[in-house]
Every structure is written in C-alpha cells, then in structure tokens.
C-alpha positions in Angstrom: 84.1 36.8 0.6 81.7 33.8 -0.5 82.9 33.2 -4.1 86.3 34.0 -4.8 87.9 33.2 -8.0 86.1 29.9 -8.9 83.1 31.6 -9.0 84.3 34.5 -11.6 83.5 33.1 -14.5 80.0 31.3 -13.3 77.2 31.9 -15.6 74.1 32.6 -13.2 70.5 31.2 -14.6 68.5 34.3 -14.1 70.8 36.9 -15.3 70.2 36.2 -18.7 72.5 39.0 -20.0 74.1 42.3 -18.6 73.6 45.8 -20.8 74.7 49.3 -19.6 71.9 51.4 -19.8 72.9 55.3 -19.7 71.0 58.3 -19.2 67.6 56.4 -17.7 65.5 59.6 -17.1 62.5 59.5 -14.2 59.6 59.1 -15.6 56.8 60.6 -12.5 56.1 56.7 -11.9 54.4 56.3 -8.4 55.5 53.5 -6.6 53.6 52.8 -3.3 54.6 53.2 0.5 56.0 50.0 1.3 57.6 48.4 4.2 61.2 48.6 4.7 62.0 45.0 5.4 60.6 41.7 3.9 61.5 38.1 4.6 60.7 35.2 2.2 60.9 31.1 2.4 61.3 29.0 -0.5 60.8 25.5 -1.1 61.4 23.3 -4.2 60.3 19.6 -4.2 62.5 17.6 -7.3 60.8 14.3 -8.6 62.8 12.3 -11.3 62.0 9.3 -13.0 63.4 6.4 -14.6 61.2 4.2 -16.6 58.3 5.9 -14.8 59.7 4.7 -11.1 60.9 7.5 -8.8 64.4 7.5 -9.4 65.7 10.7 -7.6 63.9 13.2 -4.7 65.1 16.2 -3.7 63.8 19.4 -1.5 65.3 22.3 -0.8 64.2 25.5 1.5 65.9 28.6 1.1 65.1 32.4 2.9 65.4 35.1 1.5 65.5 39.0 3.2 65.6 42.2 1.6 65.8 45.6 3.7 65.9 49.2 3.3 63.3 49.3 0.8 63.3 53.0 -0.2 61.3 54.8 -3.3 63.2 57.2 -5.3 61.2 59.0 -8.0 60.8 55.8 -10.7 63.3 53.7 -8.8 62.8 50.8 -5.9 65.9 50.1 -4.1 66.8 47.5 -1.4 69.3 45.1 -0.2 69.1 41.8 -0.4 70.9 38.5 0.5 70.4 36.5 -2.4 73.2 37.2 -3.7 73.9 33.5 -5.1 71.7 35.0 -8.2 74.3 37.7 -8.6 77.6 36.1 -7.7 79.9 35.9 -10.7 78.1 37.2 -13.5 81.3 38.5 -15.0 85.2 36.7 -16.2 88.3 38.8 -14.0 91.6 39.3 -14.4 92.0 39.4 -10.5 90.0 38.9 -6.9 90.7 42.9 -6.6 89.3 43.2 -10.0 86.4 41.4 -9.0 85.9 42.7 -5.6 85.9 46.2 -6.9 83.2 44.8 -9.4 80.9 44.0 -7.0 81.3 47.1 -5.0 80.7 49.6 -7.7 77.9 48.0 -9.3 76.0 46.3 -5.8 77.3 48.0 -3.0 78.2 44.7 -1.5 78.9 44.1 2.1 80.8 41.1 3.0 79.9 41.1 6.7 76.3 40.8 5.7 76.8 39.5 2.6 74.4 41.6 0.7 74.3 43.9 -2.3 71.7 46.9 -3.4 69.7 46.5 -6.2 66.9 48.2 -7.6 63.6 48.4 -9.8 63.4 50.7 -12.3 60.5 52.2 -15.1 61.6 53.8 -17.9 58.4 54.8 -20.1 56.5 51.6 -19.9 59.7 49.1 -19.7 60.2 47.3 -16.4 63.9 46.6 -15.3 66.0 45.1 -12.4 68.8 47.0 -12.4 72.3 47.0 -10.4 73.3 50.7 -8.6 74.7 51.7 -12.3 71.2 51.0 -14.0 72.9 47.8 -15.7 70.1 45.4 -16.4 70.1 42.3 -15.1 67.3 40.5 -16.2 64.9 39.9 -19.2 63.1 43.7 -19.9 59.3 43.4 -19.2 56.5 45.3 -19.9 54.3 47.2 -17.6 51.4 47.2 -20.3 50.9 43.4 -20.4 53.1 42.4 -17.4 53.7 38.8 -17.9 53.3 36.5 -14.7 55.6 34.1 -15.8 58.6 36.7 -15.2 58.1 35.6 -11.7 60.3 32.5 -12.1 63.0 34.8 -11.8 62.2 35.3 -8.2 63.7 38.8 -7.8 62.1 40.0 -10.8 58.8 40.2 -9.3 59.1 40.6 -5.4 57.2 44.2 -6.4 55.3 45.7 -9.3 53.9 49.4 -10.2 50.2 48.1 -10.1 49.1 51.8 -9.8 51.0 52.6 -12.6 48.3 54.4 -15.6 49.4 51.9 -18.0 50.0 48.8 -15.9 47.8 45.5 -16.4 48.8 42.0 -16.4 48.8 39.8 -19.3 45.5 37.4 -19.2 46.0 36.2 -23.0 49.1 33.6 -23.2 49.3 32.0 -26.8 53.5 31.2 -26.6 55.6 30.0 -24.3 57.8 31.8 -22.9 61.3 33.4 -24.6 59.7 31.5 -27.7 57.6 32.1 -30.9 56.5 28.0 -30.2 52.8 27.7 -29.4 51.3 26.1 -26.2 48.3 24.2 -25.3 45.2 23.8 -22.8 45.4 27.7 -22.2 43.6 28.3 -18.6 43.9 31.7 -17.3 42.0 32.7 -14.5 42.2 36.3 -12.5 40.4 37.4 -9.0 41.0 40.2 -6.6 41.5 38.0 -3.2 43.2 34.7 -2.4 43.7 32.7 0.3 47.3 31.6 2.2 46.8 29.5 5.2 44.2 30.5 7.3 44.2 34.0 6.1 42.6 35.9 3.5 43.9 38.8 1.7 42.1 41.2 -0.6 44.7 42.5 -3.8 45.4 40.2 -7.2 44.9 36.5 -7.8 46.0 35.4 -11.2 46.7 31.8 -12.4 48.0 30.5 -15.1 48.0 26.6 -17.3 48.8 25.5 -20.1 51.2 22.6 -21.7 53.2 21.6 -25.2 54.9 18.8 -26.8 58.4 18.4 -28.0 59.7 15.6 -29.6 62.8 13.7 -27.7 65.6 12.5 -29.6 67.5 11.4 -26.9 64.3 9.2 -25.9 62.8 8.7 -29.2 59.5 10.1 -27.5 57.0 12.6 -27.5 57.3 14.5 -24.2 54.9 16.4 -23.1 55.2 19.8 -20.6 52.5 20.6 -18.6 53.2 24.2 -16.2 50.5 25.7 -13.6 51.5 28.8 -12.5 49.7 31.2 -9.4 50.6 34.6 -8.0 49.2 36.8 -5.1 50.0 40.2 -4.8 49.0 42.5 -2.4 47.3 45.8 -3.2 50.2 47.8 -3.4 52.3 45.6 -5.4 54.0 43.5 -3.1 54.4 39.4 -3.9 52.6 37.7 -1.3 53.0 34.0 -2.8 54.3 32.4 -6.0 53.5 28.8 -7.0 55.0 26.8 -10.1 54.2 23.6 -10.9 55.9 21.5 -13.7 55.5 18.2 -15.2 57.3 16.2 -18.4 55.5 13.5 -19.1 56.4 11.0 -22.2 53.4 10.4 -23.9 54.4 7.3 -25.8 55.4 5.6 -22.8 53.0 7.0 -20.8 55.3 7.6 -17.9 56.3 10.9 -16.1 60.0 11.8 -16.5 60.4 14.5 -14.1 58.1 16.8 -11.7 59.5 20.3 -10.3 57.5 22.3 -7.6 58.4 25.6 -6.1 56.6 27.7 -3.4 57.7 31.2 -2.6 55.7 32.7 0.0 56.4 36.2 2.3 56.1 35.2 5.8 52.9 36.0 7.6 54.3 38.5 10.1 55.3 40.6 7.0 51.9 40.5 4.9 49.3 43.4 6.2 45.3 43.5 6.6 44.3 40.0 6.2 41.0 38.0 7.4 40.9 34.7 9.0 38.5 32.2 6.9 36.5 31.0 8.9 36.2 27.0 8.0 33.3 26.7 10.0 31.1 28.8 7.9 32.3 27.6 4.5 31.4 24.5 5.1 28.0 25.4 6.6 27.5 27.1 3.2 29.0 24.2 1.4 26.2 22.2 3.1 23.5 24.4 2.5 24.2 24.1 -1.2 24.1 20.4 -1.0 20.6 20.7 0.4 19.5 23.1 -2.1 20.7 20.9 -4.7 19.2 18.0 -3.2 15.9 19.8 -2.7 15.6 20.8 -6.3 16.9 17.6 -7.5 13.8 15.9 -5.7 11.5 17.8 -6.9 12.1 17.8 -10.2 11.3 14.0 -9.7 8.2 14.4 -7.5 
C-alpha cells in the first residue's frame, strides 16, 4: 500500500479538519444525470524570486480519474485516484490500524489505489464526505456558493446548480477563511466560455482582487494579487479551473513569487460543444474596426 507508516501522521493541505457527522437525513436534492467516468490534467507552473531575479521554476502535471459516479437521493458518490489528498489524515497505533481505517471510511483498493468518496447536501450545506458522512473539507453553502472553494480541487469537481436555492457568490468583500478585507474587487459572470477551440454553453465566472500584508521577515509591504476562473457545464460538472497568484513587494518593487494552476476535464469527456470559428471572429473584429474608422472620419469631415 502507497503510504505506510510514515505517512500516518501527515497532515494533508485540503483536509482542513475531520468531524463525524451522524444522522445526515436526504433532503429530495436533485442532482443531475451525469457520466460515470471523468478524467482531469493538472498543471502548476512555480515562479520564485530572489531580489526580483528568477530564483527557482518548477512545473508539475498531474491526472486525475474518478469512476462510478452514481446519484443516490442527496448524495454523489465515485472513486477516485487522488488519493494523495486523503492519505494519512489520521495518527495509528498500527499499519492494521490504519489499513482498517482507510477501508471503513474510503473503501480503498490497493490494486487500484483508489477510495470512494462522496458529495453530500444537507438543507442548504454543501459537504465532501468519506463513506461514513465524515467531512473532509471546509462546509460550503449552496446559497452563495463560493468559487474560491475550488482550490480544493475535489471540492468542486460537481455542484447542485439545479438546486431551488443554489447561486454562486458574485459579491467578494474578504478573503478567504478571514474577516481581512481585499482590494480591486472584479467579478465578472457569463453563461458560455471558451476552452481551446471549443465552445461550451453552462457558467462562466471570474474572479480578482488583491491585499497587502506587511512582511517582517522582509521588512516590506507585500502585496497579493489572485485571478481566479471557473467553467461549469450545465449540469454541474467542472469543465476548467484557473488560479493565478502573484506576491509582489511593493517597496522594492519586485515580485517574490508567482503560482499558476490549470485544471481542465479532458475534451473527450466534456459534451455538446461548438467549434469557434476564428475566421469569423476576426472578420467581425475587422468590421468593427471599419465602423469605427468610418465614424471616426466623419465626425472630422
């Protein structure tokens, strides 16, 4: 089994705490009919800097498949082999402690090495949730569903958008898991988008903003700057998720660090899209240009 004892006692970024929760009732919620198998690439692109010179570049491209997607009344359970994000989440006395751990609570398969997991809506809270409806992940909201959540990767992959009382969150004043305020708010929301070649009806939303923190360490103000972009299909399903992340010291007016990640589902997996024609953009690019031109002039004449 990948892990073993070293890894018992690994705390794992995104699962930010662990709480039994009993007696989750179903709530009616309607999920959609989606496919049974998905397949997603990641890539993340490190920048760091030393005295505003590129010290350090990194990128890294990762996959990750999730199968036997079934609906059961409020729940959406699959498997998955991310299990990295998973591994470890708990200290053991023994390897049969822990092994009997993982299989209680994810169903895990070492030939595969993948575990079941599961979305789950109670009222309007939104969960990731192990096979014993232990949480795994920061609660959400279905009323104001925050976009940002979708750092988290798995919490994210699908969302009840046909839900009565679901919406996204389109007015950001904080940032996130704090009270601190942020910046150069630019919010922005359409219903298609474009990946590659293709365009895809469903939801568009994008997300900026930045704020400042004072550096001890550097003696420096350092300012964050984050862009943020997600594309869901109609039914839910994450199409493409885009972060972008700067520091920059403002005193020295040099970046310290830059962090991109892409998360895209791979085309032979995403459903009814158009090709964009290139051709006719442009033609209608350049028939602007003359109309602007054209009025331009005679305002002169």
């Amino acid at each position: 089994m990948r892990g073993g004892i070293k890894t018992l006692s690994v705390g794992i970024t995104l699962v930010l705490f662990l709480v039994f929760s009993n007696g989750i009732q179903s709530q009616g919620t309607t999920w959609e009919n989606y496919s049974s198998i998905y397949e997603y690439t990641e890539v993340t692109h490190g920048i760091y800097y030393l005295d505003g010179e590129v010290d350090y570049e990194s990128t890294y491209t990762d996959t990750l498949q999730i199968w036997n997607v079934t609906i059961s009344n409020d729940k959406v359970f699959f498997r998955t082999n991310f299990t990295p994000y998973f591994m470890g989440l708990m200290e053991f006395e023994s390897q049969q402690e822990y092994e009997a751990y993982l299989d209680e609570h994810y169903w895990y398969d070492n030939v595969t090495d993948s575990m079941s997991l599961a979305y789950s809506i109670v009222g309007t809270d939104f969960y990731l949730v192990d096979m014993m409806d232990c949480t795994l992940t920061l609660n959400a909201t279905i009323v104001d569903y925050d976009i940002r959540m979708v750092s988290q990767k798995m919490f994210g992959l699908f969302i009840p958008v046909n839900h009565t009382s679901f919406n996204f969150k389109t007015v950001y004043t904080q940032r996130f898991l704090t009270e601190a305020s942020i910046d150069n708010v630019k919010f922005k929301q359409q219903d298609d988008f474009v990946i590659g070649k293709m365009k895809y009806d469903g939801y568009y939303l994008s997300l900026e903003y930045s704020y400042s923190v004072y550096s001890t360490i550097l003696q420096s103000e350092l300012r964050s700057d984050y862009k943020i972009k997600v594309m869901y299909s109609p039914l839910g399903e994450l199409y493409q998720y885009e972060l972008y992340s700067l520091i920059f010291n403002t005193d020295a007016k040099q970046n310290v660090q830059k962090f991109e990640i892409t998360f895209t589902l791979d085309p032979e997996y995403r459903l009814n899209g158009t090709e964009v024609s290139w051709v006719s953009s442009l033609l209608v690019l350049g028939s602007l240009l003359l109309a602007t031109y054209a009025y331009s002039k005679g305002r002169k004449d």
